[in-house]
mmJSON file of the N, C-alpha and C atoms, coordinates in Angstrom:
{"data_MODEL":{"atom_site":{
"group_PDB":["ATOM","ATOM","ATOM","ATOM","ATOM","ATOM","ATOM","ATOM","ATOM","ATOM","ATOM","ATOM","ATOM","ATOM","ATOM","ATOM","ATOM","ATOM","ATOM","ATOM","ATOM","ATOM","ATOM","ATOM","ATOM","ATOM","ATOM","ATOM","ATOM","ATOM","ATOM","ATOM","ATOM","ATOM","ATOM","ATOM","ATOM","ATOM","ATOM","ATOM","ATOM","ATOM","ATOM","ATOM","ATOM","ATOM","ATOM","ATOM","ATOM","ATOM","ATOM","ATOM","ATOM","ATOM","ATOM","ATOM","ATOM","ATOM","ATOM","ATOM","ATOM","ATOM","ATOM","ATOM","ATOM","ATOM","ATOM","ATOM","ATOM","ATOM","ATOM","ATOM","ATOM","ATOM","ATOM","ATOM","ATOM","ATOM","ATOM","ATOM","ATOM","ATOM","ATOM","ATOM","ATOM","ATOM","ATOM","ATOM","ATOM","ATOM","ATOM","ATOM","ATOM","ATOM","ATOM","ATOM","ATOM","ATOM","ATOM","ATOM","ATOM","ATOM","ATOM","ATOM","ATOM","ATOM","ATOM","ATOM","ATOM","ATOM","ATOM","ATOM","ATOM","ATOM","ATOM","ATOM","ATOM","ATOM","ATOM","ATOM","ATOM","ATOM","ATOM","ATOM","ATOM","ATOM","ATOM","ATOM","ATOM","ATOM","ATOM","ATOM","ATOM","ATOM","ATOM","ATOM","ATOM","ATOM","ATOM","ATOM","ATOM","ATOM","ATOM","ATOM","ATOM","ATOM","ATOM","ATOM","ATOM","ATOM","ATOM","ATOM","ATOM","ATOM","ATOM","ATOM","ATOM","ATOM","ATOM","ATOM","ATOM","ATOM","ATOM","ATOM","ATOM","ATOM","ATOM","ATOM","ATOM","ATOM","ATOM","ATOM","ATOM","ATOM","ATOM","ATOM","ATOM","ATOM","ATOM","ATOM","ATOM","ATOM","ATOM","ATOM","ATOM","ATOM","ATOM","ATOM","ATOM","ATOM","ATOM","ATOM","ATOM","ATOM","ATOM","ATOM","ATOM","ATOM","ATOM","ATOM","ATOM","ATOM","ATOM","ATOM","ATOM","ATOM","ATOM","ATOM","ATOM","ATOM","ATOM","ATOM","ATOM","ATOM","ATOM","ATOM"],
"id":[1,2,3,4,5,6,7,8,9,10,11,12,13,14,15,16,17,18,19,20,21,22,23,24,25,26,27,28,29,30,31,32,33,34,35,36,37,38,39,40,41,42,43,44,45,46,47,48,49,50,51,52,53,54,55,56,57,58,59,60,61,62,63,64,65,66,67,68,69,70,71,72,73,74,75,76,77,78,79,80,81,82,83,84,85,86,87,88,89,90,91,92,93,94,95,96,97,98,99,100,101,102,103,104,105,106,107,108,109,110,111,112,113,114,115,116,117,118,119,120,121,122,123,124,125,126,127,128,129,130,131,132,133,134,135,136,137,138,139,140,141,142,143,144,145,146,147,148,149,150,151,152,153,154,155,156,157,158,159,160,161,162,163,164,165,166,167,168,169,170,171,172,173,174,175,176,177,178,179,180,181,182,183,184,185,186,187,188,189,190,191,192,193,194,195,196,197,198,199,200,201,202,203,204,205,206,207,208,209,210,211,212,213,214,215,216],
"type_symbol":["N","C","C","N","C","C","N","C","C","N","C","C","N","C","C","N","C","C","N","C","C","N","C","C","N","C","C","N","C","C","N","C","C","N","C","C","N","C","C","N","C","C","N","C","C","N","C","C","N","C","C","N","C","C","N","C","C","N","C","C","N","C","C","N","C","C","N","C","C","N","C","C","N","C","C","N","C","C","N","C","C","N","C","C","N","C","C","N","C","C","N","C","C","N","C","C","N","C","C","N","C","C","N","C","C","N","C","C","N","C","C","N","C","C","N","C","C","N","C","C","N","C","C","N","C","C","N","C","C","N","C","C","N","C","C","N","C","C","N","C","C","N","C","C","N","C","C","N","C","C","N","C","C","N","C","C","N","C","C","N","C","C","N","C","C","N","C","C","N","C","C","N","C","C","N","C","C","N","C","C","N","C","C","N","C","C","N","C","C","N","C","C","N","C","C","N","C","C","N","C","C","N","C","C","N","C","C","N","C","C","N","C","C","N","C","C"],
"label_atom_id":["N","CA","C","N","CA","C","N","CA","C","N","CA","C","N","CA","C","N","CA","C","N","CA","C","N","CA","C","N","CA","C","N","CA","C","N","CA","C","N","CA","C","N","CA","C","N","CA","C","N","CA","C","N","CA","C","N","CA","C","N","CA","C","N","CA","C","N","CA","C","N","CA","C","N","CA","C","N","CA","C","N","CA","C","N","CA","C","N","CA","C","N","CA","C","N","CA","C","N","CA","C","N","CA","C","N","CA","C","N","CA","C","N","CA","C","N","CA","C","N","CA","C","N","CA","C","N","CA","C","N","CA","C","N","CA","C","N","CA","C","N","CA","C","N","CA","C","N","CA","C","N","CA","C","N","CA","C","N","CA","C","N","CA","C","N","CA","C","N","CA","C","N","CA","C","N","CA","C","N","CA","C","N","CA","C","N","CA","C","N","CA","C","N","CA","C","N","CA","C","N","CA","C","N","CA","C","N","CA","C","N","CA","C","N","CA","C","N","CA","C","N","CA","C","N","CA","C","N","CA","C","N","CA","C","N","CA","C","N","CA","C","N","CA","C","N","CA","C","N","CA","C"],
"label_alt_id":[null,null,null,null,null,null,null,null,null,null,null,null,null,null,null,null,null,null,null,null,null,null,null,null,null,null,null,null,null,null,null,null,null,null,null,null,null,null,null,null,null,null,null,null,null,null,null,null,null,null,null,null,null,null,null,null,null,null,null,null,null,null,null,null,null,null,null,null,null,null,null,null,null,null,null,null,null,null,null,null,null,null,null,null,null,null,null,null,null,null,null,null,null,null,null,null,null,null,null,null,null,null,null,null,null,null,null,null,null,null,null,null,null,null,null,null,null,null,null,null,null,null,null,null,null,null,null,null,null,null,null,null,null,null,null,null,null,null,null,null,null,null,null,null,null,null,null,null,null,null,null,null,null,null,null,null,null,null,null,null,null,null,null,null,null,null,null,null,null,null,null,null,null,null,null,null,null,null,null,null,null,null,null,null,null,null,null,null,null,null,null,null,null,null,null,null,null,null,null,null,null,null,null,null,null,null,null,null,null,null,null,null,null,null,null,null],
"label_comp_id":["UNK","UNK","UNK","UNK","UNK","UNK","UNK","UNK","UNK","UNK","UNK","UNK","UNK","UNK","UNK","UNK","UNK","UNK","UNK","UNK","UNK","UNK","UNK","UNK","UNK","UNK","UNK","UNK","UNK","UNK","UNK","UNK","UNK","UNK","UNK","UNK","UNK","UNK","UNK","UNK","UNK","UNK","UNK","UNK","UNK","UNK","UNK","UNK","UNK","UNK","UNK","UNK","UNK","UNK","UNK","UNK","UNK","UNK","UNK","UNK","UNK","UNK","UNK","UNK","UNK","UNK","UNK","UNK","UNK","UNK","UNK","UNK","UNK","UNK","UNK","UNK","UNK","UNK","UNK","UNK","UNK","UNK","UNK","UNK","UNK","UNK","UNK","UNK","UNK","UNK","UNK","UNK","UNK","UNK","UNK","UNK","UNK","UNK","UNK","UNK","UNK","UNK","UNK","UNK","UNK","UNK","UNK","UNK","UNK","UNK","UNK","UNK","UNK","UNK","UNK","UNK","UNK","UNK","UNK","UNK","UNK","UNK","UNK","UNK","UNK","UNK","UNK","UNK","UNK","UNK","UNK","UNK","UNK","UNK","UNK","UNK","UNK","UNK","UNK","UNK","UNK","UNK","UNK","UNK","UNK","UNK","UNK","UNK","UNK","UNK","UNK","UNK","UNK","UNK","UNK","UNK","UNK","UNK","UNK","UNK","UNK","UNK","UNK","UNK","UNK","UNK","UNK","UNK","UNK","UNK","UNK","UNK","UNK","UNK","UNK","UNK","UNK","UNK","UNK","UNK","UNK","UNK","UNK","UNK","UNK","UNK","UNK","UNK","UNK","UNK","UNK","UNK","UNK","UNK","UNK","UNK","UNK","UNK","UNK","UNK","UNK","UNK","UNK","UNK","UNK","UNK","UNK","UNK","UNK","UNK","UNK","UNK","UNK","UNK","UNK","UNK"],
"label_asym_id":["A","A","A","A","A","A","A","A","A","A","A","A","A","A","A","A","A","A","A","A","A","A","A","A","A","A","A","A","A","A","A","A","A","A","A","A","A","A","A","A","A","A","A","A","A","A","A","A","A","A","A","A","A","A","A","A","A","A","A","A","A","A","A","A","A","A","A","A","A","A","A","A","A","A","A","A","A","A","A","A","A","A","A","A","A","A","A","A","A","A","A","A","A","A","A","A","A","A","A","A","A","A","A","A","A","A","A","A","A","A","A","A","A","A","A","A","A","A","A","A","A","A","A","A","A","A","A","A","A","A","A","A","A","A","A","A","A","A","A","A","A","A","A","A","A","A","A","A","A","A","A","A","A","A","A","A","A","A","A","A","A","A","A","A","A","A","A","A","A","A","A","A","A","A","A","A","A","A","A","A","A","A","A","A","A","A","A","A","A","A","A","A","A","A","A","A","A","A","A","A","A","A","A","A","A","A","A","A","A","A","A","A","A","A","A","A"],
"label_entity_id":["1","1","1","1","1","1","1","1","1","1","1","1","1","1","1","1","1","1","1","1","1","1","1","1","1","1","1","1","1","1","1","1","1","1","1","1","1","1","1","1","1","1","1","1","1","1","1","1","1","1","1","1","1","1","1","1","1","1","1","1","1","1","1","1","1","1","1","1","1","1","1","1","1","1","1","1","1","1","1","1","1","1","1","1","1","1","1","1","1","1","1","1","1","1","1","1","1","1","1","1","1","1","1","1","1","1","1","1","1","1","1","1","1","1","1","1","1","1","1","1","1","1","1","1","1","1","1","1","1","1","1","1","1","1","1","1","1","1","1","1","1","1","1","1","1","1","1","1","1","1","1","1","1","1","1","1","1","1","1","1","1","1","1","1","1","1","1","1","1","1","1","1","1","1","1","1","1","1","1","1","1","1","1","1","1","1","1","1","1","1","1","1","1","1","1","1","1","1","1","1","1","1","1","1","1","1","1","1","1","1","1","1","1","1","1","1"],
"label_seq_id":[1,1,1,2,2,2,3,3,3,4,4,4,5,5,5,6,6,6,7,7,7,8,8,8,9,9,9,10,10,10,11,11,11,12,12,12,13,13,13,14,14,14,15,15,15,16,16,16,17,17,17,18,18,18,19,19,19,20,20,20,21,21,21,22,22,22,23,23,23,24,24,24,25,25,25,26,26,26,27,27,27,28,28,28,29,29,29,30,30,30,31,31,31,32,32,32,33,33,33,34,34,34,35,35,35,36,36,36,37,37,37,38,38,38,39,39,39,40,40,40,41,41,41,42,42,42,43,43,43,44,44,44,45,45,45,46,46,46,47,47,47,48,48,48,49,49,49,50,50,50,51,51,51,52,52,52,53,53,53,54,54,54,55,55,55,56,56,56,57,57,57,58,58,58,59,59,59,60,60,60,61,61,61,62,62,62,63,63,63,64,64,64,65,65,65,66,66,66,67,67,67,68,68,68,69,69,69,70,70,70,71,71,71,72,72,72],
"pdbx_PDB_ins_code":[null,null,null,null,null,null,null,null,null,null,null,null,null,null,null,null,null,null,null,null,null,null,null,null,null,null,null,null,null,null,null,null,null,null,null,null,null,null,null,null,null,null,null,null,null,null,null,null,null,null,null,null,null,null,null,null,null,null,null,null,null,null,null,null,null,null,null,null,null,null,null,null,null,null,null,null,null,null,null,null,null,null,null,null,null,null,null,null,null,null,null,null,null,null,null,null,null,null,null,null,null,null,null,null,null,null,null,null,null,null,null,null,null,null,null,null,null,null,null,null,null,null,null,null,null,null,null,null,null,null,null,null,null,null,null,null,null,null,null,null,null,null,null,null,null,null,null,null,null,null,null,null,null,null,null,null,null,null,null,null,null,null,null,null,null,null,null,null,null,null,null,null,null,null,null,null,null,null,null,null,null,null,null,null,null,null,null,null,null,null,null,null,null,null,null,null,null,null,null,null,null,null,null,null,null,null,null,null,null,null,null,null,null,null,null,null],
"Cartn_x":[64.85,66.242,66.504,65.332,65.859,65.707,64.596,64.879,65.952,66.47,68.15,68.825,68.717,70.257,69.741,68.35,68.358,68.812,68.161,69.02,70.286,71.015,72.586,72.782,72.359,72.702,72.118,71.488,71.132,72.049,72.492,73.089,74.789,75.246,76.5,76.51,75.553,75.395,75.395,74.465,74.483,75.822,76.755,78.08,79.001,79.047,80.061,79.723,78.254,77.873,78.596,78.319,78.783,80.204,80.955,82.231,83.239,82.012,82.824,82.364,81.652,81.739,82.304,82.472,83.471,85.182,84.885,86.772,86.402,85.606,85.38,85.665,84.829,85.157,86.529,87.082,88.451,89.248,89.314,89.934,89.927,88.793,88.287,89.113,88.622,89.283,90.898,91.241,92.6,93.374,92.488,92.856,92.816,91.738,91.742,92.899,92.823,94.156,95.55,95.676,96.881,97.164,95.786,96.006,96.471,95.593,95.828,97.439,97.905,98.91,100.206,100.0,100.939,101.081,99.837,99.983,100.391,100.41,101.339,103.049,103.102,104.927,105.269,104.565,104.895,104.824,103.959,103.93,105.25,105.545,106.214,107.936,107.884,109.036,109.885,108.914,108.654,109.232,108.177,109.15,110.385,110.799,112.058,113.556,112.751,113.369,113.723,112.738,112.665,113.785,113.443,114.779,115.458,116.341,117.341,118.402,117.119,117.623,117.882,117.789,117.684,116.755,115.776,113.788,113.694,114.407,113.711,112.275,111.356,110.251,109.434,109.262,108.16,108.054,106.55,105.945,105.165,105.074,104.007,102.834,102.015,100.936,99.968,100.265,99.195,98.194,97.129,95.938,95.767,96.968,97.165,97.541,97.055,97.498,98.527,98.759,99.757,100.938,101.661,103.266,103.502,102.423,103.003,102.588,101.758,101.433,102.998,103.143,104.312,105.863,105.325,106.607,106.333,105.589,105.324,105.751],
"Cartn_y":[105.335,105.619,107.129,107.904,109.391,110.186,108.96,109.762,109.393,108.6,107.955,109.087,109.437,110.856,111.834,112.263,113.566,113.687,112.717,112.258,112.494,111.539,111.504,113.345,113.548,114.986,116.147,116.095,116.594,116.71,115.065,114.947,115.581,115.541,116.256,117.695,118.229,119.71,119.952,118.924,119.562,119.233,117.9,117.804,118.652,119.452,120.117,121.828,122.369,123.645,123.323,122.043,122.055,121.744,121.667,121.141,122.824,123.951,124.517,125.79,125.406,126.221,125.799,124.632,124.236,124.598,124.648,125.608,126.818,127.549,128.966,129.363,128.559,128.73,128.574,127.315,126.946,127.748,128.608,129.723,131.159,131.416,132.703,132.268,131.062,131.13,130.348,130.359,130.622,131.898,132.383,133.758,134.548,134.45,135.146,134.936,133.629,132.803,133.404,133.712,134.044,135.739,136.309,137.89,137.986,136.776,137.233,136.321,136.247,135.425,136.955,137.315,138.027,139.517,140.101,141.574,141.793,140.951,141.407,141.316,139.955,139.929,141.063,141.676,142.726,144.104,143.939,145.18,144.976,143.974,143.855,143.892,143.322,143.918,145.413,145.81,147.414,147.952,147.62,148.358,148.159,146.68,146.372,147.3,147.269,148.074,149.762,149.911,151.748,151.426,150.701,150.677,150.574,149.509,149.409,150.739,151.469,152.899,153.83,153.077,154.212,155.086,154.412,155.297,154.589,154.801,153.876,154.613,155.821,155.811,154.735,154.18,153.463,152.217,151.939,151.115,150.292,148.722,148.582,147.331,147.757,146.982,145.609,144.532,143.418,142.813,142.601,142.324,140.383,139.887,138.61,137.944,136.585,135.729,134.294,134.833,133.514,134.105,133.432,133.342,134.83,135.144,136.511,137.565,137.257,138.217,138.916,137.611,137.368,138.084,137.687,138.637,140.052,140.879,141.988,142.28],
"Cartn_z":[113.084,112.806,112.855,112.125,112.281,113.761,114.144,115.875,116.385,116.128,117.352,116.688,115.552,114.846,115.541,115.802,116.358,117.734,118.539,119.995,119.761,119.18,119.015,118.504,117.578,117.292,118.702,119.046,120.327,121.394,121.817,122.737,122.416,121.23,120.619,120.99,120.872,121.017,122.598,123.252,124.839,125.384,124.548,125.672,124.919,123.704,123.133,124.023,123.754,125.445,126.91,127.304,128.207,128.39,126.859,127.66,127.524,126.616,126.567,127.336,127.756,129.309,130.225,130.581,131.456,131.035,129.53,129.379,130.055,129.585,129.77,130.996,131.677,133.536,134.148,133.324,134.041,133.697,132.363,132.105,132.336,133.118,134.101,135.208,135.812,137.412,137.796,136.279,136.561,136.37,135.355,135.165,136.447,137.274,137.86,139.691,139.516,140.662,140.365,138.57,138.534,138.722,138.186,138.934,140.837,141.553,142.698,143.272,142.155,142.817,142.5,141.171,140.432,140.56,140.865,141.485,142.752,143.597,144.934,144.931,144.167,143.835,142.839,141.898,141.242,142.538,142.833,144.125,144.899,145.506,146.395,145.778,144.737,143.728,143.195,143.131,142.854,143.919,144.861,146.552,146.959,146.65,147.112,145.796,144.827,144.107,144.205,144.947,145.377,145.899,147.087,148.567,147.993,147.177,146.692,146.382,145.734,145.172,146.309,147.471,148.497,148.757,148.689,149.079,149.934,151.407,152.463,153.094,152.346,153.027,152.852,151.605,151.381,152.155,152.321,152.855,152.526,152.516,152.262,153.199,153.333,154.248,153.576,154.197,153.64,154.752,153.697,154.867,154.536,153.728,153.045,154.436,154.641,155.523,154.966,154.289,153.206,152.794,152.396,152.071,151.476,150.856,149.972,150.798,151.764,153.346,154.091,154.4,154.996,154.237,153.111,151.818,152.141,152.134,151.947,153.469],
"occupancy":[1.0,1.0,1.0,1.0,1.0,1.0,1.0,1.0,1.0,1.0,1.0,1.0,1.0,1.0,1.0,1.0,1.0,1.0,1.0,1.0,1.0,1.0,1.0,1.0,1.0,1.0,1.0,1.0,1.0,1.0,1.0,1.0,1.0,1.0,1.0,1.0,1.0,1.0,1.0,1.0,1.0,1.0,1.0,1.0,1.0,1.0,1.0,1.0,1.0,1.0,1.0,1.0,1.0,1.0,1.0,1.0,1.0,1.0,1.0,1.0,1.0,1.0,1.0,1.0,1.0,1.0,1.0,1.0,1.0,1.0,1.0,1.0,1.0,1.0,1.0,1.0,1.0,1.0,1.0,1.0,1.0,1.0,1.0,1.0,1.0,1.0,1.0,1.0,1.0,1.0,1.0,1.0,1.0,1.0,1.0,1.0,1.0,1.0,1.0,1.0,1.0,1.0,1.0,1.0,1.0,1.0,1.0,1.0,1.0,1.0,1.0,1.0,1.0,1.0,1.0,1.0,1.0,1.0,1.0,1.0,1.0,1.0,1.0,1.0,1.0,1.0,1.0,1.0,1.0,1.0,1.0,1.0,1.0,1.0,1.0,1.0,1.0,1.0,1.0,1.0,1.0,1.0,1.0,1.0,1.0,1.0,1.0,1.0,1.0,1.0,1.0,1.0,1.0,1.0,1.0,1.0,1.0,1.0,1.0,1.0,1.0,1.0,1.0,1.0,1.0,1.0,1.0,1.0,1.0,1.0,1.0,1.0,1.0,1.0,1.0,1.0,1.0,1.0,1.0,1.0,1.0,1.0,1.0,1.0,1.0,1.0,1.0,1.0,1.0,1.0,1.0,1.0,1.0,1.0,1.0,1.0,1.0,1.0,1.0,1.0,1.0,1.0,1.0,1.0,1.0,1.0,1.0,1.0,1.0,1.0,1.0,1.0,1.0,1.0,1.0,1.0],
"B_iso_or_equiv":[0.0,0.0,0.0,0.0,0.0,0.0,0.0,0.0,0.0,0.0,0.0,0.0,0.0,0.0,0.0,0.0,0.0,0.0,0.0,0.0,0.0,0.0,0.0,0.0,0.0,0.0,0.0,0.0,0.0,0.0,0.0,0.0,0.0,0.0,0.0,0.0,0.0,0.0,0.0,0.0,0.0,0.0,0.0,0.0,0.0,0.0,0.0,0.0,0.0,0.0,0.0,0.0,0.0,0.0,0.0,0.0,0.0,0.0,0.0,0.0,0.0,0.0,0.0,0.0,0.0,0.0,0.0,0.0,0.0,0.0,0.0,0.0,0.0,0.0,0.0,0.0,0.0,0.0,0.0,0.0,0.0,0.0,0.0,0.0,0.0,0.0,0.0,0.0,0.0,0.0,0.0,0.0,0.0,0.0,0.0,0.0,0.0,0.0,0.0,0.0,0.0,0.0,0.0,0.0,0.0,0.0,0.0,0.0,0.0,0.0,0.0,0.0,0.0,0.0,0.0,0.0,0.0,0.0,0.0,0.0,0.0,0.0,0.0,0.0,0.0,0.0,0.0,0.0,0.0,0.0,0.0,0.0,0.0,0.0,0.0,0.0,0.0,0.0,0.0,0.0,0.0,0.0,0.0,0.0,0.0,0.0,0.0,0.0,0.0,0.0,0.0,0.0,0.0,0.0,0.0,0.0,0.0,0.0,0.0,0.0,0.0,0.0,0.0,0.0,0.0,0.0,0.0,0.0,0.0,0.0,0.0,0.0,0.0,0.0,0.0,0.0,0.0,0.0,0.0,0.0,0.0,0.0,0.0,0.0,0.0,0.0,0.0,0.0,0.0,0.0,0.0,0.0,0.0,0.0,0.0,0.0,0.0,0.0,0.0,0.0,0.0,0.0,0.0,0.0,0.0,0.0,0.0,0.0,0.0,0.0,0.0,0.0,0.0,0.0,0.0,0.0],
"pdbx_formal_charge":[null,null,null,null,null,null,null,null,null,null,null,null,null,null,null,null,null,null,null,null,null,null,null,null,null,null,null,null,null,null,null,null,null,null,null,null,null,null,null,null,null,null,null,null,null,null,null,null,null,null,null,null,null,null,null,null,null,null,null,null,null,null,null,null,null,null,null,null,null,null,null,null,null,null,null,null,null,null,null,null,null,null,null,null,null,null,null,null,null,null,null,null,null,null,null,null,null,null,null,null,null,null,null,null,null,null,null,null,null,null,null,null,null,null,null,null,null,null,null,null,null,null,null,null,null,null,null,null,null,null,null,null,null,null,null,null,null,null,null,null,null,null,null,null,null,null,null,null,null,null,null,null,null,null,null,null,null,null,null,null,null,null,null,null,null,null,null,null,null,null,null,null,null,null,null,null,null,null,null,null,null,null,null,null,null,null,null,null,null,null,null,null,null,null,null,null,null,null,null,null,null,null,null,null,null,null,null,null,null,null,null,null,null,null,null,null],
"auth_seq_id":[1,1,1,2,2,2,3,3,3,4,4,4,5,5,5,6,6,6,7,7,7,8,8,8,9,9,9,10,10,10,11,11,11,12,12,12,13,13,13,14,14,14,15,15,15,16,16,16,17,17,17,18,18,18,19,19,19,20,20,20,21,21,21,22,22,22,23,23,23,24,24,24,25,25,25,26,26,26,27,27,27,28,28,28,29,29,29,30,30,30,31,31,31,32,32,32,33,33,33,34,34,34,35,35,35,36,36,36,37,37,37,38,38,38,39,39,39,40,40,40,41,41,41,42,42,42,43,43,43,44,44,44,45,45,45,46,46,46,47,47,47,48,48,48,49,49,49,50,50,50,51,51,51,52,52,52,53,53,53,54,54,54,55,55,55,56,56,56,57,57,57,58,58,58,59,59,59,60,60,60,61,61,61,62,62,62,63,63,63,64,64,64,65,65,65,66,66,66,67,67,67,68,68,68,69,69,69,70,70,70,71,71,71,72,72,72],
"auth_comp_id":["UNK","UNK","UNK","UNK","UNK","UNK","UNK","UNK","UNK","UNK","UNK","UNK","UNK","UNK","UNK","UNK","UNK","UNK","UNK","UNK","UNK","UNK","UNK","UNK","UNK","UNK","UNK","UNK","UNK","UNK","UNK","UNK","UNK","UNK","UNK","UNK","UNK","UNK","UNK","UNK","UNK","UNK","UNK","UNK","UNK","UNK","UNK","UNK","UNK","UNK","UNK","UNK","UNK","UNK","UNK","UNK","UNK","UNK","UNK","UNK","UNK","UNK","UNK","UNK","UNK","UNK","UNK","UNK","UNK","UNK","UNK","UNK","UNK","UNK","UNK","UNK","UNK","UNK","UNK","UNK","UNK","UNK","UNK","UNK","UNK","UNK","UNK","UNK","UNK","UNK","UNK","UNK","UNK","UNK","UNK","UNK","UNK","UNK","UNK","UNK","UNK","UNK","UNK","UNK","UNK","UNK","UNK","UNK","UNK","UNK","UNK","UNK","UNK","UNK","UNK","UNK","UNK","UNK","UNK","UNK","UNK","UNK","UNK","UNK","UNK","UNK","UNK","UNK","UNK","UNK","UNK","UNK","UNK","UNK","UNK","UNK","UNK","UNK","UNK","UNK","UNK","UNK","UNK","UNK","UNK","UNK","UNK","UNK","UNK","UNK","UNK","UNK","UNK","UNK","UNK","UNK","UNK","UNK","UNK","UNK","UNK","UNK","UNK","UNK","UNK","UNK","UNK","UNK","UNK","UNK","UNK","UNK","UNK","UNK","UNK","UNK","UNK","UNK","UNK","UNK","UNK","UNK","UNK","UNK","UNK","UNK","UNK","UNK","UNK","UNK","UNK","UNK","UNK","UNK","UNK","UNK","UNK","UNK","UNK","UNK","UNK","UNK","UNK","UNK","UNK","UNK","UNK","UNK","UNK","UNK","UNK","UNK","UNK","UNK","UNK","UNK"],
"auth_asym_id":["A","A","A","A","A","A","A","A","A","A","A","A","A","A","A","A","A","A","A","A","A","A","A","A","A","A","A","A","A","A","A","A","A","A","A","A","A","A","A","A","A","A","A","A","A","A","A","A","A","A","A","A","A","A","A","A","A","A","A","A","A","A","A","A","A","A","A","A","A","A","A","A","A","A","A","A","A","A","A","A","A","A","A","A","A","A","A","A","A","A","A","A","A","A","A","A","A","A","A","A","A","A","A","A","A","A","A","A","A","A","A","A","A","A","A","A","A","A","A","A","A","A","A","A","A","A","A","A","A","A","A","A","A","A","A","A","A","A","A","A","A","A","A","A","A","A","A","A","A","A","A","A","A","A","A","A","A","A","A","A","A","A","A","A","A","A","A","A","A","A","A","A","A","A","A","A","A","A","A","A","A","A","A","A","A","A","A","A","A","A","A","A","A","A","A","A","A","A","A","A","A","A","A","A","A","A","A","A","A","A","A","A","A","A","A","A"],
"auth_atom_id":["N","CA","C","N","CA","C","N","CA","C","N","CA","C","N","CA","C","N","CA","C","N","CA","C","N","CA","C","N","CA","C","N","CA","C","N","CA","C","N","CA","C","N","CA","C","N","CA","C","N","CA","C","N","CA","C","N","CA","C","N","CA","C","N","CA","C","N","CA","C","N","CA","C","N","CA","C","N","CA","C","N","CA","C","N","CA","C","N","CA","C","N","CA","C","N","CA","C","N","CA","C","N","CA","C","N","CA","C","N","CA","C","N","CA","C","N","CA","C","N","CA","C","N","CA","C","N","CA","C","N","CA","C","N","CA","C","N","CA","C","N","CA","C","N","CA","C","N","CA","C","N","CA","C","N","CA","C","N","CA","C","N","CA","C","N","CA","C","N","CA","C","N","CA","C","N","CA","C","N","CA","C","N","CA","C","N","CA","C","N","CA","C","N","CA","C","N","CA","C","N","CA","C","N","CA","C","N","CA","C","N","CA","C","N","CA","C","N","CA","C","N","CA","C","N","CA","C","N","CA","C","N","CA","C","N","CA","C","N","CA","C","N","CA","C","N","CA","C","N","CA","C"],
"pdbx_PDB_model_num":[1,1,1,1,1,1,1,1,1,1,1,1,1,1,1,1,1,1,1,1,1,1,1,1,1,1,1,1,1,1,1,1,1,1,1,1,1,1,1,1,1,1,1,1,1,1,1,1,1,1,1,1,1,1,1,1,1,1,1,1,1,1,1,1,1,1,1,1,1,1,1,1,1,1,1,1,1,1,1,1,1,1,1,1,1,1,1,1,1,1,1,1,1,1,1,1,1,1,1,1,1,1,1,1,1,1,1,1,1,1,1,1,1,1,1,1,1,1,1,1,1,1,1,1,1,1,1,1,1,1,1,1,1,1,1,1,1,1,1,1,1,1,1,1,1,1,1,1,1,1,1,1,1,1,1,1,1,1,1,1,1,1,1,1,1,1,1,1,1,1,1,1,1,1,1,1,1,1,1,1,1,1,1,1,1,1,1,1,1,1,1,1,1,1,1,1,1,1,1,1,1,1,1,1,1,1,1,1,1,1,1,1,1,1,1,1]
}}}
Protein backbone atom coordinates (compact mmCIF):
# COMPACT_ATOMS: atom_id res chain seq x y z
CA UNK A 1 0.00 0.00 0.00
CA UNK A 2 2.77 2.50 0.85
CA UNK A 3 4.42 1.74 -2.42
CA UNK A 4 1.19 2.55 -4.67
CA UNK A 5 1.24 6.33 -2.47
CA UNK A 6 4.73 6.82 -3.36
CA UNK A 7 4.09 5.98 -7.14
CA UNK A 8 0.90 7.99 -6.98
CA UNK A 9 2.89 10.74 -5.09
CA UNK A 10 5.69 10.52 -7.61
CA UNK A 11 3.67 10.45 -10.48
CA UNK A 12 1.79 13.95 -9.04
CA UNK A 13 5.02 15.63 -8.96
CA UNK A 14 6.31 14.52 -12.51
CA UNK A 15 2.76 15.65 -14.19
CA UNK A 16 2.49 18.93 -11.97
CA UNK A 17 6.90 19.73 -13.53
CA UNK A 18 5.72 18.95 -16.52
CA UNK A 19 2.58 20.72 -16.77
CA UNK A 20 4.29 23.66 -15.60
CA UNK A 21 6.77 23.87 -17.93
CA UNK A 22 4.61 23.42 -20.52
CA UNK A 23 2.86 26.89 -19.09
CA UNK A 24 6.23 28.30 -18.96
CA UNK A 25 6.97 27.61 -22.60
CA UNK A 26 3.54 28.55 -23.90
CA UNK A 27 4.05 31.75 -22.13
CA UNK A 28 7.66 32.57 -23.53
CA UNK A 29 6.53 31.80 -27.08
CA UNK A 30 3.71 33.80 -26.98
CA UNK A 31 5.42 36.37 -25.45
CA UNK A 32 7.69 36.34 -27.76
CA UNK A 33 4.95 36.04 -31.15
CA UNK A 34 3.49 39.02 -29.56
CA UNK A 35 6.84 41.14 -29.51
CA UNK A 36 7.25 40.18 -33.19
CA UNK A 37 3.89 40.99 -34.07
CA UNK A 38 3.81 44.49 -31.99
CA UNK A 39 7.14 46.28 -32.58
CA UNK A 40 6.76 46.75 -36.24
CA UNK A 41 3.03 48.27 -36.02
CA UNK A 42 4.48 50.51 -33.29
CA UNK A 43 7.42 51.33 -35.73
CA UNK A 44 5.36 51.73 -38.51
CA UNK A 45 2.92 53.98 -36.50
CA UNK A 46 5.43 56.31 -35.33
CA UNK A 47 6.47 56.97 -38.97
CA UNK A 48 3.19 57.49 -40.26
CA UNK A 49 2.86 59.91 -37.49
CA UNK A 50 6.15 61.94 -38.33
CA UNK A 51 4.57 62.32 -41.96
CA UNK A 52 1.54 63.35 -40.75
CA UNK A 53 3.46 66.20 -39.09
CA UNK A 54 4.99 66.87 -42.25
CA UNK A 55 8.56 64.90 -41.93
CA UNK A 56 8.29 63.50 -45.32
CA UNK A 57 12.15 62.45 -45.01
CA UNK A 58 11.65 59.49 -43.13
CA UNK A 59 11.85 56.13 -44.26
CA UNK A 60 11.32 53.03 -43.45
CA UNK A 61 12.74 49.58 -44.85
CA UNK A 62 11.36 45.88 -44.14
CA UNK A 63 13.11 42.73 -44.73
CA UNK A 64 9.32 41.08 -43.47
CA UNK A 65 7.59 39.00 -46.15
CA UNK A 66 4.03 39.19 -44.51
CA UNK A 67 1.25 41.59 -44.15
CA UNK A 68 3.21 43.89 -41.83
CA UNK A 69 6.15 43.71 -44.68
CA UNK A 70 3.89 44.92 -46.95
CA UNK A 71 2.55 47.72 -44.24
CA UNK A 72 5.78 49.23 -43.87
Amino acid sequence: MTQTHNNINTAQWQMGITTAIAILAGLLISWRITLQITRPLHSTLMLAERIAKGDLRQAQTSTRRDELGQLA
